[in-house]
N, C-alpha and C positions, 0 to 999 in steps of 0.2 A: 660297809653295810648301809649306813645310812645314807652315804648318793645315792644308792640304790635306789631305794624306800623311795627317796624324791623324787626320780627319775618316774619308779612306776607311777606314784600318784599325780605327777604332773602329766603322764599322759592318760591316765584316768579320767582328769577332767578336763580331755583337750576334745573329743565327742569329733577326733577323725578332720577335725577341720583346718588344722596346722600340722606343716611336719612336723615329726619327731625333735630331730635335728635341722638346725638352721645351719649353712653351709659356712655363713660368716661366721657364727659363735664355735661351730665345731663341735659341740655340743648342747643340750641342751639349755637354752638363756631361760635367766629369771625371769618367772611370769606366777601370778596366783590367779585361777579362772576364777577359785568361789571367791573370791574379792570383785574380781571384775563381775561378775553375775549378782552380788551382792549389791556394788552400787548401780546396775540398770534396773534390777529391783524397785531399790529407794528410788529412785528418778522415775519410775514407772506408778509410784504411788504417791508422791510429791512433785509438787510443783518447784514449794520451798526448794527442796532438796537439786531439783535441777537446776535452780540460780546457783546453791554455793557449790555445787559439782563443777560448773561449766567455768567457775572461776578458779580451780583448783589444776584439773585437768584437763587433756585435750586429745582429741579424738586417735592421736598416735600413741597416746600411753598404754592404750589396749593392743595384746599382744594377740589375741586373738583375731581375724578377720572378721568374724561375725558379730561380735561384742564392739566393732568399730562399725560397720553399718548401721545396728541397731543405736549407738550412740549419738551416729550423724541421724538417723532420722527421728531423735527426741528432738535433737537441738533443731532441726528443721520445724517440728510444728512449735516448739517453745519460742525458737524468734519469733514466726511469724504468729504473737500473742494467742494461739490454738491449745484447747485443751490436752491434754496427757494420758491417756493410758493403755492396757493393752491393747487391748480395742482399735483405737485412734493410730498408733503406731503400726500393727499390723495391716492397717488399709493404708495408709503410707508406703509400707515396703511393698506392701502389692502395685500401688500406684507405678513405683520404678521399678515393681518387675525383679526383686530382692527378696520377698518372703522364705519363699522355698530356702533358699541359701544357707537365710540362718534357724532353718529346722522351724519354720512354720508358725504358726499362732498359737498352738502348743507349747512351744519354746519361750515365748512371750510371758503365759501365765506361768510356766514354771521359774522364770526369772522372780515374778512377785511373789511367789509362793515361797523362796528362796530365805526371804527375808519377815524374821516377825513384824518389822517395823522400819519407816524409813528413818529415824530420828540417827543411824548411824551409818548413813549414806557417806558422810564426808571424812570419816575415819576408817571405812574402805575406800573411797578413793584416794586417801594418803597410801595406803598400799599398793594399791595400782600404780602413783605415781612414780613411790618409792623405787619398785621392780624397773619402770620405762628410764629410770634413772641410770639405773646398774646396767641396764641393757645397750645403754649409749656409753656408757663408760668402757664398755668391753666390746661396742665397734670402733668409741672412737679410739683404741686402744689397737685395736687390729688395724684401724686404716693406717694408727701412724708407725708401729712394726712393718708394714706393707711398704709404705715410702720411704722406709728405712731403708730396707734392701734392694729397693728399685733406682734408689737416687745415687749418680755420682760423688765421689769425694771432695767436689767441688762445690756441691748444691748443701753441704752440709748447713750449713746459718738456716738456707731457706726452710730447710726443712724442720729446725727446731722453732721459728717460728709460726710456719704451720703447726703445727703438733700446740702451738702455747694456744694458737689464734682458737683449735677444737676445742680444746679442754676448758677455754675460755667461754666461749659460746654455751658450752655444754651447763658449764657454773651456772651462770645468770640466769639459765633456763630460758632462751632463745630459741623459737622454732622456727625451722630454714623455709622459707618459702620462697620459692622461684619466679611466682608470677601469682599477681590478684586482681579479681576483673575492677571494673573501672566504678562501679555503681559504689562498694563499701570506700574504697580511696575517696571519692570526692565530699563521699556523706562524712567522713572524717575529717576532712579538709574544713569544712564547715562548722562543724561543733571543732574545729580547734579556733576558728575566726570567731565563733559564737561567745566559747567560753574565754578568748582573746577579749572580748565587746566587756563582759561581764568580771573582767578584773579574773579570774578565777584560774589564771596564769600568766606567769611570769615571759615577756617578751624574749628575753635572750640574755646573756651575760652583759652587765651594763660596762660599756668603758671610762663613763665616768666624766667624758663631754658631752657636755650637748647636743651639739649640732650633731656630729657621730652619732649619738645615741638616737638622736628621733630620724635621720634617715636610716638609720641601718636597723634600728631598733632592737638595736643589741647584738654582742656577737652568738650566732646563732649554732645549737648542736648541730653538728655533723660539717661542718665548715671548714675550710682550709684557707687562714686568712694571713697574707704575707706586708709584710710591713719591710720596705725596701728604701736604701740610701746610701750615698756615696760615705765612705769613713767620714766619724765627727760631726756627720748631721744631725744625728739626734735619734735614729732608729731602735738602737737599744735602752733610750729612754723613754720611747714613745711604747713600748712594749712592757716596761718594766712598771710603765703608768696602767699599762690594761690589766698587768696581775697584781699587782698592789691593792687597785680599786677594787678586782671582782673579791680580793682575799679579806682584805682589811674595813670598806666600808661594806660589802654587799655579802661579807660571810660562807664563801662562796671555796671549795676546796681548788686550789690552784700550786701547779707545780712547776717552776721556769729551770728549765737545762741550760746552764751559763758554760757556752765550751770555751768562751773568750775570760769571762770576767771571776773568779774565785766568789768563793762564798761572801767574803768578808768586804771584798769592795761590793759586791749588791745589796750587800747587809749596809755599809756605809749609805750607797745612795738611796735604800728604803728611806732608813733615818732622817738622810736629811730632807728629802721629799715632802715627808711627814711633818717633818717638827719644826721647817723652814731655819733650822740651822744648816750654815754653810757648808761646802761637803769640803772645802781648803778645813776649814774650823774643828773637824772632824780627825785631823791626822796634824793635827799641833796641839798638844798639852795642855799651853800653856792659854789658847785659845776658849776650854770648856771653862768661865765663870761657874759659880754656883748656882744661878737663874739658869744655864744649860742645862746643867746638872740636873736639877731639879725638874725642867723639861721633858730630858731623855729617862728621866725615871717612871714620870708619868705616860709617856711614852710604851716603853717598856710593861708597865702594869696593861694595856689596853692590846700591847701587839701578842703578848706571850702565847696567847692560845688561839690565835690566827690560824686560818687553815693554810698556809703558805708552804709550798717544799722546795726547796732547793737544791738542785742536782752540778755540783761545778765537775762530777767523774774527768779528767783528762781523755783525749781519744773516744770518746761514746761514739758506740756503733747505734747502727738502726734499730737494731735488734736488742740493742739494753733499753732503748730509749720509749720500746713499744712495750717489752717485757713490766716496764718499771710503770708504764701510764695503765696496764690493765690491772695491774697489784693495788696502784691506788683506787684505780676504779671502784673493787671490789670491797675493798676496806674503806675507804674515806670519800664515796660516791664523788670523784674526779667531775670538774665542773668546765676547766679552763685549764688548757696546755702553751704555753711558751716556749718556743727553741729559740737560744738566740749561741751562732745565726747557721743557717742552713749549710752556706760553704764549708765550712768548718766541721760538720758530722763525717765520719769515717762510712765505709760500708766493710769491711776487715776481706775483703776479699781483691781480688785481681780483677779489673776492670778495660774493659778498649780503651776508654774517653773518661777525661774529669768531665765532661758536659753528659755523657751517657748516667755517671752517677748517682748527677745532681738529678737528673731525670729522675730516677728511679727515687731516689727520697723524696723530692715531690708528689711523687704518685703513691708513695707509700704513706706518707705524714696527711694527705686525703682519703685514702683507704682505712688509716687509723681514725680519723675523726668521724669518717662513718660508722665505723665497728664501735668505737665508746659513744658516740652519739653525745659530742662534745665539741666546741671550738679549737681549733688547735692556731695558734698565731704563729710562722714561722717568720724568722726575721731574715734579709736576704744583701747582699751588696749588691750595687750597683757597677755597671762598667763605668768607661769615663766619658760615654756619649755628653751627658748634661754639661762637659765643661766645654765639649766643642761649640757648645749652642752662644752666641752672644745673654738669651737671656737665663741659662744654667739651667733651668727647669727640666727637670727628669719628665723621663715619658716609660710607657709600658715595656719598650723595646729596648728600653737600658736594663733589661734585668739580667746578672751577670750570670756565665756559664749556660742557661736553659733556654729554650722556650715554653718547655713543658712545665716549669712554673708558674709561666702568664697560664697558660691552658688550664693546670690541673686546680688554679687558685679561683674561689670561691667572692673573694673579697682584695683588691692589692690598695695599699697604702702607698703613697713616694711620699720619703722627708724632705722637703726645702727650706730652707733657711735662705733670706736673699742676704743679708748680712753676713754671713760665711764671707760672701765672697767682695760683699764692698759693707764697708762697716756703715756706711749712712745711709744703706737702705731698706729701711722699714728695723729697724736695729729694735731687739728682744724680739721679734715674732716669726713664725712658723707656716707655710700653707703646707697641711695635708691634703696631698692631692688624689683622691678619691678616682685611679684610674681604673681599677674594672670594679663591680660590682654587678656580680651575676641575677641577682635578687630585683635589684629596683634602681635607680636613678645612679649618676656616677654627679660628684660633687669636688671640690675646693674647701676644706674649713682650714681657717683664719684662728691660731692660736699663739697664744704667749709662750717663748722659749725661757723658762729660767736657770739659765745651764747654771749659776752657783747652786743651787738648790735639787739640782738634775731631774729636772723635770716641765711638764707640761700646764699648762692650763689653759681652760676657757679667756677669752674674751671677752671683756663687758661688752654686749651689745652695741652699743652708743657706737662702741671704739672704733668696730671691724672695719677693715678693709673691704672695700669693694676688688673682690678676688675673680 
C-alpha cells in the first residue's frame, strides 16, 4: 500500500513532463519534484542561494527535464554576473526558444511562490541530490547486472573491475563528461599557473632531489612514471627513496606493492635510509650498540604514524592492485603509488604473449593514475641491451618485454651505475637518465649511490659531474 501512495504522488507531481517509468529503472526511480521546485524557488529569490546550490549540485541531479533547463538557464545568467529572477529567467528561456517547454512564466512565479523563503534552498538541494545519488546506484547497478550476463566466462576479472571502477566513480561523486569546449579548459589552465605564481598550490609529489624536483616539479597526478634498470642497479631503491620522502618528510599518504621484496626487508631498508645505520648492521645482533638503539627508537617515535602502506601480497593481480589503490583513495586520500616491479604483476588470466601482458598493465597502471588522479611510479627491468654497449648506458629501447611502456609512460627513469661495472669509475655515484619526459625537457642528474645505507642522495653541487 504504501508504493503505491508513492508511486501516485510521484506522478502527481511529475505535470506529464517525464515518463512514468523509466525503461532502465523498471520502475519508478527516486525523484522529489517539490524538492526540486523548492530549490529553483530559493535560487529564483537569492542570489546567495544560487552560489551555495551550484556548489552542491549539478544540473543532472534534477530528474525532471524541465527543472534541468530552468536550472541551466539560472546558472547561465548567474555566471555571466546578471541578475536573477522570474522575470530575467523567463526571457532567457525565450531567448533559446525553451519557455514553453517548461510550462511558461507561469511556471516560473509558481516555482517562487512555492517557497516561503529562500534561507532553505540548500537543504532541498541536499534532497535533490540525495535521490540523483540512489538514482546512479540503481543504473549503475543495472549496467553491471547487464555486463554480467553479456560477458563471457573468460572476461570475468574484467568485468569485476568495471563494476569497482562504476561504483568508484559514482562514490567520490565524479561527473562523466565526454567532451568540454576549449574557452573553460584554457581559463583553467591559467588560474592553475596563476595560483601555481601565488604559492597557493602545491607543484606535485616532491621526490626529494633536487635537480628531479625543479625539472619535473614534482611527481605529478595522473602520471605513469617508470623507473627502469638492469638487476642490482639500484631501481628499487630509487623508488623506495620517492615513497619514503613523499610519506615520511612531505606527509603525503603513499602505498608501495613489493611483489619482490617482503615487508620486513623494506621495512629494513626504510630504516636504515633513515637513520644511516647500515642495512649489513641491521641483521646482526650483535652489531645494534646502545647509541643505535637509541637512534632506531627515536626513529621509531617519528615514523609510527607515517602515512606509508605496504603491500608484499605474493602473486598480486591487476585487479587487487587497483582494487586496494581506490579503497585507499577513498579512506586515506592516496597521494603516491609505487609497484615494484612491473614484470612481476600476474594478470590471473590466459594470455597469447608475456609482452601482450606487460602491455596491458601498462596501459592499465596509466589508466589507474588517471582515474585516482595520482602519481603512480612503476618500477620496470631492463633487457641486456646496455651490456652489449661498450659504454653500458641504458637507453629507452632497453625496456624489457614492451614497448608500450615507453609509449603509455608519462615520465621513464634508466638507473646507471658506472661502477657496477668497473669499480674505478666515478665509484659511489649514480646518472639518472631522464629518457622521456612527456611534460618538458629530458635530463641526466648526477647522484650519490649509498648502497650500505640503500639509498640515494643529492650531490653537493661543487661535486657533480659534468653528465
Amino acid at each position: 500500500m504504501a508504493e503505491q501512495t508513492f508511486e501516485r504522488n510521484e506522478r502527481g507531481g511529475d505535470g506529464g513532463s517525464h515518463a512514468d517509468r523509466d525503461p532502465i529503472f523498471d520502475r519508478i526511480p527516486p525523484h522529489d519534484d517539490n524538492a526540486e521546485m523548492a530549490v529553483l524557488g530559493g535560487m529564483l529569490m537569492s542570489k546567495d542561494a544560487i552560489g551555495e546550490v551550484s556548489q552542491m549540485i549539478d544540473v543532472t541531479d534534477f530528474y525532471q527535464p524541465k527543472h534541468q533547463t530552468v536550472y541551466d538557464a539560472i546558472i547561465t545568467l548567474f555566471s555571466a554576473s546578471q541578475p536573477v529572477d522570474a522575470v530575467l529567467v523567463a526571457n532567457e528561456l525565450l531567448k533559446e526558444g525553451n519557455l514553453d517547454k517548461v510550462g511558461g512564466a507561469d511556471y516560473l512565479h509558481s516555482l517562487v511562490a512555492s517557497v516561503p523563503t529562500a534561507a532553505n534552498a540548500t537543504y532541498y538541494a541536499d534532497i535533490v541530490h540525495q535521490r540523483a545519488i540512489l538514482r546512479n546506484v540503481i543504473a549503475a547497478g543495472t549496467k553491471i547486472a547487464q555486463m554480467g550476463y553479456s560477458a563471457e566466462g573468460s572476461q570475468a576479472e574484467d568485468i569485476v573491475n568495471l563494476a569497482q571502477a562504476e561504483v568508484y566513480e559514482m562514490s567520490v561523486g565524479k561527473v562523466r563528461q565526454d567532451y568540454q569546449a576549449i574557452g573553460p579548459v584554457v581559463e583553467d589552465a591559467l588560474n592553475q599557473l596563476d595560483a601555481l605564481q601565488n604559492g597557493l598550490i602545491n607543484t606535485g609529489v616532491k621526490t626529494g632531489f633536487r635537480d628531479i624536483d625543479n625539472v619535473t616539479q614534482g611527481l605529478q597526478p595522473g602520471q605513469m612514471i617508470v623507473v627502469a634498470g638492469r638487476p642490482a642497479m639500484g631501481k628499487s631503491t630509487l623508488g623506495i627513496d620517492f615513497a619514503r620522502h613523499a610519506a615520511l618528510h612531505e606527509h603525503l599518504t603513499t602505498v608501495v606493492f613489493s611483489l619482490e621484496m617482503s615487508k620486513t626487508e623494506l621495512a629494513q631498508r626504510i630504516i636504515s635510509a633513515e637513520t644511516n645505520i647500515p642495512l649489513g648492521a641491521l641483521r646482526r645482533a650483535d652489531e645494534i650498540t646502545p647509541e643505535r638503539w637509541n637512534t632506531l627508537n627515536n626513529f621509531w617515535g617519528t615514523l609510527k604514524d607515517a602515512p606509508l602502506f605496504i603491500d608484499d601480497s605474493p602473486n598480486m593481480s591487476l585487479m587487487e592492485i587497483r582494487a586496494k589503490c581506490r579503497r585507499l583513495k577513498q579512506t586515506n586520500d592516496l597521494k603516491l603509488v609505487v609497484i615494484d616491479y612491473l614484470q612481476l604483476m600476474s594478470s590471473g588470466k590466459a594470455v597469447e604473449s608475456r609482452q601482450q601482458e606487460v602491455s596491458e598493465f601498462s596501459r592499465a597502471l596509466k589508466l589507474l593514475a588517471k582515474e585516482l588522479e595520482v602519481p603512480v611510479v612503476a618500477l620496470s627491468q631492463l633487457n641486456r641491451g646496455p651490456e652489449m654497449r661498450n659504454d653500458k648506458k641504458p637507453q629507452l629501447s632497453d625496456l624489457r618485454e614492451s614497448g608500450s611502456i615507453e609509449q603509455d609512460a608519462d615520465v621513464v627513469f634508466l638507473v646507471h651505475r658506472p661502477d657496477f661495472y668497473d669499480k674505478e669509475d666515478r665509484p659511489g655515484e649514480a646518472d639518472i637518465i631522464m629518457a622521456k619526459h612527456r611534460n618538458g625537457p629530458t635530463d641526466t642528474f648526477n647522484l650519490a649511490f649509498l648502497g650500505a645505507n640503500s639509498r640515494f642522495q643529492d650531490m653537493p653541487q661543487d661535486m657533480q659531474q659534468g653528465v
